[in-house]
C-alpha positions as CSV (number, residue, x, y, z in Angstrom):
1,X,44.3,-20.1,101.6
2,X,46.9,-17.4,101.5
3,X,46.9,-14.4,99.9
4,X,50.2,-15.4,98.6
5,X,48.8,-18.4,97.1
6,X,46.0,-16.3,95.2
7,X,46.7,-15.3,92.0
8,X,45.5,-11.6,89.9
9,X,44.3,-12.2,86.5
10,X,42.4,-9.5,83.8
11,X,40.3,-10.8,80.9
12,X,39.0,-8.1,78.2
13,X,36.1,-8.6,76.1
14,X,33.6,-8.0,73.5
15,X,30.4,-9.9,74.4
16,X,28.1,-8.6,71.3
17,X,30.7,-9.2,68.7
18,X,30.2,-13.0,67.1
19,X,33.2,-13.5,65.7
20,X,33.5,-15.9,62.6
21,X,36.8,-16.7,63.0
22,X,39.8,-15.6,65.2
23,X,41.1,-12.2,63.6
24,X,44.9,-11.0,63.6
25,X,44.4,-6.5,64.7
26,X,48.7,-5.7,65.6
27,X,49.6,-7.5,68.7
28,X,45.7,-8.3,69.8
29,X,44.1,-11.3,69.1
30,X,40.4,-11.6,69.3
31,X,38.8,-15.3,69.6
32,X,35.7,-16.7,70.0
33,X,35.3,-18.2,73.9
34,X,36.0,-21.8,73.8
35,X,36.4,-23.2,77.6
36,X,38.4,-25.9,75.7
37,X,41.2,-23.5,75.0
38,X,42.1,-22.6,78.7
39,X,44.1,-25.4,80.6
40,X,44.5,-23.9,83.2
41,X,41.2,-24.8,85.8
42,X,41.0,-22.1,87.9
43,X,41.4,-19.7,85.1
44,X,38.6,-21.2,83.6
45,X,36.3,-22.1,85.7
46,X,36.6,-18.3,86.8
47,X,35.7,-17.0,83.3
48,X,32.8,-19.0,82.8
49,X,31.3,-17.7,86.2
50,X,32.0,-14.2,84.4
51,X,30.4,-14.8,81.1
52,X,27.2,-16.6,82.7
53,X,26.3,-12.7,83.6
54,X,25.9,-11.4,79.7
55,X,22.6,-11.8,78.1
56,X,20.3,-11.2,75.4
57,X,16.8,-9.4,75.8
58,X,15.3,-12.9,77.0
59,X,17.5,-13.3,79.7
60,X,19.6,-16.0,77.9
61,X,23.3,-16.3,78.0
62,X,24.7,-15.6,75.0
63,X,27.2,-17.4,73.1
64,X,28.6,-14.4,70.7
65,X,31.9,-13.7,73.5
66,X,35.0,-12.8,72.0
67,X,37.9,-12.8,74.0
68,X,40.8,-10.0,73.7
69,X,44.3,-11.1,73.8
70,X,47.2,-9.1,73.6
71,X,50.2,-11.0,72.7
72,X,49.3,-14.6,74.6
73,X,45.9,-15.7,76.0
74,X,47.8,-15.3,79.4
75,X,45.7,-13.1,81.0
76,X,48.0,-11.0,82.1
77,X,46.7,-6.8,83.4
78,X,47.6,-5.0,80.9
79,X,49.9,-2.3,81.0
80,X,49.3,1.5,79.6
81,X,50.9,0.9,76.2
82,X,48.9,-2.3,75.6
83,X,45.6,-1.2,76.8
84,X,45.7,1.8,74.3
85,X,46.4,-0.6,71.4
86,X,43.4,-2.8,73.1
87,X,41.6,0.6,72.5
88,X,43.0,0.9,68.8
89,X,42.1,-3.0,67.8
90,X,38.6,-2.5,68.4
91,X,38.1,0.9,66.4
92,X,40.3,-0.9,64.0
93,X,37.3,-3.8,63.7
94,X,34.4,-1.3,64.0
95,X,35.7,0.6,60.9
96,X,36.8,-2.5,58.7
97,X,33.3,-3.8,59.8
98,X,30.8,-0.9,59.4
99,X,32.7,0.5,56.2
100,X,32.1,-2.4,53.4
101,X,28.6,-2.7,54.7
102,X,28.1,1.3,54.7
103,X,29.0,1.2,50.9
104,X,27.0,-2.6,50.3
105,X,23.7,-0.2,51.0
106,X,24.5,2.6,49.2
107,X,25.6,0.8,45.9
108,X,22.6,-1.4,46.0
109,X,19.9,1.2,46.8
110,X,18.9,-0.5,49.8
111,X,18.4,0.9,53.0
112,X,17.5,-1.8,54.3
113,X,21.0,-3.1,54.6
114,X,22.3,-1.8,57.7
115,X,25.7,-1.4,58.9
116,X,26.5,-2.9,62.5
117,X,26.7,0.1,65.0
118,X,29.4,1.3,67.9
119,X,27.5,-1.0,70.5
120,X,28.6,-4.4,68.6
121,X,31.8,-3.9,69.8
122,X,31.2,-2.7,73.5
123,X,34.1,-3.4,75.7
124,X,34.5,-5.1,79.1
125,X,37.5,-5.3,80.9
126,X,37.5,-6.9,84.6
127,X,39.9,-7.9,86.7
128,X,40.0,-10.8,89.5
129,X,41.5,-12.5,92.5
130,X,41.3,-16.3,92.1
131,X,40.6,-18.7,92.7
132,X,36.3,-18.2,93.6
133,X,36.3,-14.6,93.0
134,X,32.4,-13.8,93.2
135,X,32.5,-10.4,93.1
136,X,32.6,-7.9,89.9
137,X,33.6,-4.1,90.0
138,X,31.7,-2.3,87.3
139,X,33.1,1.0,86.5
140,X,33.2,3.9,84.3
141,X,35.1,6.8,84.1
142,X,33.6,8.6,87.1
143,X,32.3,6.2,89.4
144,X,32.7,2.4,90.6
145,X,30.2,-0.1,92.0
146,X,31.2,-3.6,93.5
147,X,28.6,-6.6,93.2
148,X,28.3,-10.0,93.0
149,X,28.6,-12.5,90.2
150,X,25.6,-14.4,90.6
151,X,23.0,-11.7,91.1
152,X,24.1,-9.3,88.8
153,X,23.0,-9.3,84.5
154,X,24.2,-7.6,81.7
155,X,22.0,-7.3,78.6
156,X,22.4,-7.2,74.8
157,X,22.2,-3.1,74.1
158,X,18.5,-3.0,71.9
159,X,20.9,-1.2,68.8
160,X,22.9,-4.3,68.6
161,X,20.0,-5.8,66.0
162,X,21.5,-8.7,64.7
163,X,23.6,-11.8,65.9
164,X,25.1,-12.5,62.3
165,X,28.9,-12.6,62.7
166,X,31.2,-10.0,62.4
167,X,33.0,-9.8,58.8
168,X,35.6,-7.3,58.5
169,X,37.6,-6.7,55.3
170,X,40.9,-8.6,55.4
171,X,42.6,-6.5,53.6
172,X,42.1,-4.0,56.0
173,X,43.0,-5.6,58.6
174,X,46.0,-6.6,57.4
175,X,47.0,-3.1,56.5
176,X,46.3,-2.0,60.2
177,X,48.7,-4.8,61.1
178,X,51.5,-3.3,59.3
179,X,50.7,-0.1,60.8
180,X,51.4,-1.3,64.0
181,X,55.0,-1.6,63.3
182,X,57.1,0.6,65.6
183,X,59.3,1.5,62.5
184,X,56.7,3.5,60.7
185,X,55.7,6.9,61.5
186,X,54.2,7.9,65.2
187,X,52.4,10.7,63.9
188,X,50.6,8.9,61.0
189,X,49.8,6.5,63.2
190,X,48.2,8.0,66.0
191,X,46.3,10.5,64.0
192,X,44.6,7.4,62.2
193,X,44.0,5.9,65.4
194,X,42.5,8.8,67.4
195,X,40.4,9.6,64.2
196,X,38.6,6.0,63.8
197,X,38.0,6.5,67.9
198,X,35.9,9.7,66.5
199,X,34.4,7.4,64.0
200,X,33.5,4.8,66.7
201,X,32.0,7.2,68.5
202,X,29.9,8.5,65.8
203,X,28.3,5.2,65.4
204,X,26.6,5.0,68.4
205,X,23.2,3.6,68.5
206,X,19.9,4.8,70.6
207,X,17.6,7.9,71.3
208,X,20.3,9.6,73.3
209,X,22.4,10.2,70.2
210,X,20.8,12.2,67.3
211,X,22.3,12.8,64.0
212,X,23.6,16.3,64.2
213,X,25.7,14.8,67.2
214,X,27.0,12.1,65.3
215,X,27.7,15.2,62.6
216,X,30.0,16.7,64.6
217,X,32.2,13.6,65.7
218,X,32.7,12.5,62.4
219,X,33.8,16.0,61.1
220,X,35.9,15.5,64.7
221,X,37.6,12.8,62.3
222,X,37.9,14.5,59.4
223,X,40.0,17.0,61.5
224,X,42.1,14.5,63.1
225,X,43.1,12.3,59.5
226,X,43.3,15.5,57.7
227,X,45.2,17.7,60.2
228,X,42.6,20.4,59.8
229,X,44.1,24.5,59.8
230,X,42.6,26.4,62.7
231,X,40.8,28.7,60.0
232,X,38.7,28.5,56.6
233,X,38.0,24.8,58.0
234,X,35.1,24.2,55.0
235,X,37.7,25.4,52.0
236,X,40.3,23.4,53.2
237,X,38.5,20.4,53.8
238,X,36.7,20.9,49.6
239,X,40.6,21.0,48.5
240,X,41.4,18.3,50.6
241,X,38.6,16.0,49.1
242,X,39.2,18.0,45.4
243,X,43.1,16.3,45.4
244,X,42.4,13.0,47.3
245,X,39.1,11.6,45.8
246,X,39.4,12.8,42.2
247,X,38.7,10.6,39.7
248,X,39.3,11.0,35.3
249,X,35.4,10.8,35.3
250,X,34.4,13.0,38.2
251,X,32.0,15.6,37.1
252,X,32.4,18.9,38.2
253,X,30.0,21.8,39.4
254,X,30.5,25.6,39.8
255,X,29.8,27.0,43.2
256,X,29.6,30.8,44.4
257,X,31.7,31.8,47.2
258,X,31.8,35.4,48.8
259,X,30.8,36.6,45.0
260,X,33.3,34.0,43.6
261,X,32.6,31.5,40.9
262,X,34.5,28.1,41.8
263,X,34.5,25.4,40.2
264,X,35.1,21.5,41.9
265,X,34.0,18.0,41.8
266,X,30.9,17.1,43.4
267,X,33.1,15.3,45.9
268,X,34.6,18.5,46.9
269,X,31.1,20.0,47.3
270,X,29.8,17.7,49.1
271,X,32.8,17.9,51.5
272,X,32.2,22.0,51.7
273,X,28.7,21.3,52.4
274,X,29.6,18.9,55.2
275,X,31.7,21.2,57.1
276,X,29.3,24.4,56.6
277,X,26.8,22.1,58.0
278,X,28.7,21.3,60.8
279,X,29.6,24.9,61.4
280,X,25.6,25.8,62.1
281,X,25.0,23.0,64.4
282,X,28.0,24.2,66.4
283,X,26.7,27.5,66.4
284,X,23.3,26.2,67.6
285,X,21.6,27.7,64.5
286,X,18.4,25.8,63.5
287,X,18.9,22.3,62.0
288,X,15.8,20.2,60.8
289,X,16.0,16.9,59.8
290,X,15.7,17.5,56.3
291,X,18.8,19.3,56.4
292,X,20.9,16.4,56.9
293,X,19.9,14.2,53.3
294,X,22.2,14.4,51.0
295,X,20.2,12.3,47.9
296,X,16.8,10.5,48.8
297,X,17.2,8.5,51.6
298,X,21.1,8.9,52.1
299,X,22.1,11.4,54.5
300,X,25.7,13.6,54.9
301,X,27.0,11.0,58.0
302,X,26.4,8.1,55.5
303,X,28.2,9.5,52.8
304,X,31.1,10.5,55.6
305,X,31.7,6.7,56.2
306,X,32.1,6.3,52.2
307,X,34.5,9.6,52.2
308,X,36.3,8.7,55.6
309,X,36.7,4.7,54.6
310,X,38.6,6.6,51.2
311,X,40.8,8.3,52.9
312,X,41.9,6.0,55.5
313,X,42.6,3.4,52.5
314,X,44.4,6.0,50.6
315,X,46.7,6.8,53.7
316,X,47.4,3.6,54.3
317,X,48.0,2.9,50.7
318,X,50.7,5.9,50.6
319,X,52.4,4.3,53.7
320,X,53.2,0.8,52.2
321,X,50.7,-0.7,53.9
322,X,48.4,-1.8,51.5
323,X,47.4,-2.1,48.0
324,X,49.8,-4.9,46.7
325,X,47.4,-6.2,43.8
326,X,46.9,-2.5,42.7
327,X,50.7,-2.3,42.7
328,X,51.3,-5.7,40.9
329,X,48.7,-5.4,38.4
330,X,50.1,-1.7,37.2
331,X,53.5,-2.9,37.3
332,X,51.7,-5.2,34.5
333,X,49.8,-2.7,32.3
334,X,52.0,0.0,32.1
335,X,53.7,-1.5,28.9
336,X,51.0,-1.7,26.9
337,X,48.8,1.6,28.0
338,X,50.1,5.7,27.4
339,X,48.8,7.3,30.3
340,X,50.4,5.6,33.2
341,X,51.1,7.9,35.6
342,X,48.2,6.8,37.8
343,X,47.7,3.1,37.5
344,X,48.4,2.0,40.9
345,X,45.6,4.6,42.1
346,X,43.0,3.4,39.2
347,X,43.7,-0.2,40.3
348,X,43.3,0.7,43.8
349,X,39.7,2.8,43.5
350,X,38.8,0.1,41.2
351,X,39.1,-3.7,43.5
352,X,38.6,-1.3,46.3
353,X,34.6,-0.7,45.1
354,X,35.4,3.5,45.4
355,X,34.3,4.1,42.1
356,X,31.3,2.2,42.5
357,X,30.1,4.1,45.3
358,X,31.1,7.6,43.6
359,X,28.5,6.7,40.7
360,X,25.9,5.7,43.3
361,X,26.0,9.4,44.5
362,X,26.1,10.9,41.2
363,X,29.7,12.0,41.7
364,X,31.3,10.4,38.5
365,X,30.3,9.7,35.3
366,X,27.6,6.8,35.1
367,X,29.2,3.4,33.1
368,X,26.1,3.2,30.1
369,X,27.9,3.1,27.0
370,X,30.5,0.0,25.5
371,X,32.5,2.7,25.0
372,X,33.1,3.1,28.7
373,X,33.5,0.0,29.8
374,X,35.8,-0.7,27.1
375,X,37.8,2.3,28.0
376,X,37.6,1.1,32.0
């Protein structure tokens, strides 16, 4: 056969993931691998040689493949522009996914709940000649090595613990659909999506990543959402958090700052703290483990998720691009209540489950009398 009668094709994919059902992220469409889908022979005959070389610990062939399309299942190499909203999709589904379980654990008490990590949603991209291409090029950013299809195995990482399918929040997804569209604003945009890279990256599972590392990548994404000065980093980020996150029933404490008396939400705090713990373990100073709990068993980088997961909503709620029940249901109750001037936000923290989580850490007002609820 010809060269001219060979044909290039690229496939991108998440092996680990186990999808439940296809999911919608802007123009990328992730599916579960169904040979049954792909009429074209060569195509898939050429796939399922590929797949055969994932496996779990046991040295069996998984079945948890999810395919990455962008625009139609053609296959196609994808050009600059698409590969980089490839790149967004997937730190689109590891947020939407690790968030709602982050807070599920917190709320509950249970630690035992635990959230899926960066290596769920590990990425392969390879591209071949077919038809019978039995080789595979594994690369990474500095280095390349060529072998062959049916020698070479690729195992399930030991942090991906569990092959439950993936469920992330709809509503988010649908939000990061919308922000997508060329017609909204660039900047926004890209500083969300380089931030939840950071926030990817500061899931990542194993022995070779401790905690003061994953620290500093998500205050990385803090910097990036928040557009971070170049000085007083730790104040700026408290008054950030202080006029995002506060809530009527916040409580409050009073701080002192170079012989100051401040005083903030707890939220606030906890956000100065963050960033002055960050600040040591830049500057190498000592940092024990105890240092990094926040209450009993929850430590600063959980409560980050919680904080970051807030302010991503919130910035997508400010662009349009989500919160239509919090929207319809204010539209509804602000003829019969006085104090409207924040109903679309109330309705938002409340179906959103951000209250929930603030009273978990102690950071509003705990719902024990009728009164309250009533008043809720």
């Amino acid at each position: 056969m010809s060269k001219e009668d060979k044909r290039r094709i690229a496939v991108a994919i998440l092996p680990w993931v186990n999808l439940s059902q296809d999911i919608q992220i802007g123009p990328i469409t992730l599916w579960s691998w169904d040979p049954s889908k792909i009429q074209d022979v060569e195509i898939k005959n050429q796939l399922e040689h590929f797949f055969k070389i994932f496996v779990d610990r046991y040295g069996k062939i998984v079945t948890t493949i999810a395919i990455c399309s962008h625009g139609k299942p053609d296959f196609h190499i994808l050009e600059e522009k698409e590969y980089n909203e490839l790149q967004a999709a997937i730190n689109i589904l590891a947020f939407s996914s690790i968030c709602p379980e982050v807070k599920r654990g917190v709320c509950s008490n249970n630690n035992s709940i635990a959230p899926p990590n960066a290596e769920h949603f590990e990425f392969f991209g390879q591209k071949f000649t077919i038809p019978d291409d039995g080789a595979i090029v594994i690369s990474t950013r500095n280095s390349m090595s060529w072998d062959l299809l049916d020698k070479i195995h690729i195992s399930k990482p030991w942090g991906v613990y569990s092959s439950c399918p993936i469920r992330p929040n709809e509503e988010l997804i649908g939000a990061f659909n919308l922000l997508f569209n060329d017609s909204l604003n660039i900047e926004v945009r890209e500083r969300i999506f380089r931030s939840l890279e950071w926030f990817r990256f500061a899931h990542t599972e194993g022995n070779n990543v401790s905690d003061d590392s994953r620290l500093i990548m998500m205050s990385t994404a803090f910097e990036i959402l928040l557009d971070f000065p170049e000085r007083e980093k730790s104040i700026y980020f408290a008054k950030q958090i202080e006029s995002k996150l506060k809530k009527d029933k916040s409580i409050s404490e009073t701080r002192t700052y170079n012989n100051k008396q401040y005083t903030y939400t707890k939220a606030a705090c906890w956000a100065y703290d963050f960033y002055q713990l960050r600040s040591k373990i830049v500057h190498g100073d000592l940092f024990r483990p105890e240092d990094g709990l926040y209450k009993d068993w929850i430590n600063y980088n959980i409560v980050a998720d919680l904080v970051f997961w807030e302010l991503v909503v919130k910035e997508l709620f400010e662009k349009g691009c989500l919160g239509e029940r919090a929207r319809k249901w204010a539209e509804e109750f602000r003829p019969h209540v006085k104090d409207n001037d924040n109903l679309e936000e109330f309705f938002l923290d409340w179906y959103m489950g951000f209250d929930d989580y603030h009273r978990a850490l102690g950071w509003m007002e705990p719902l024990t009398s009728k009164s309250q609820i009533k008043e809720i």
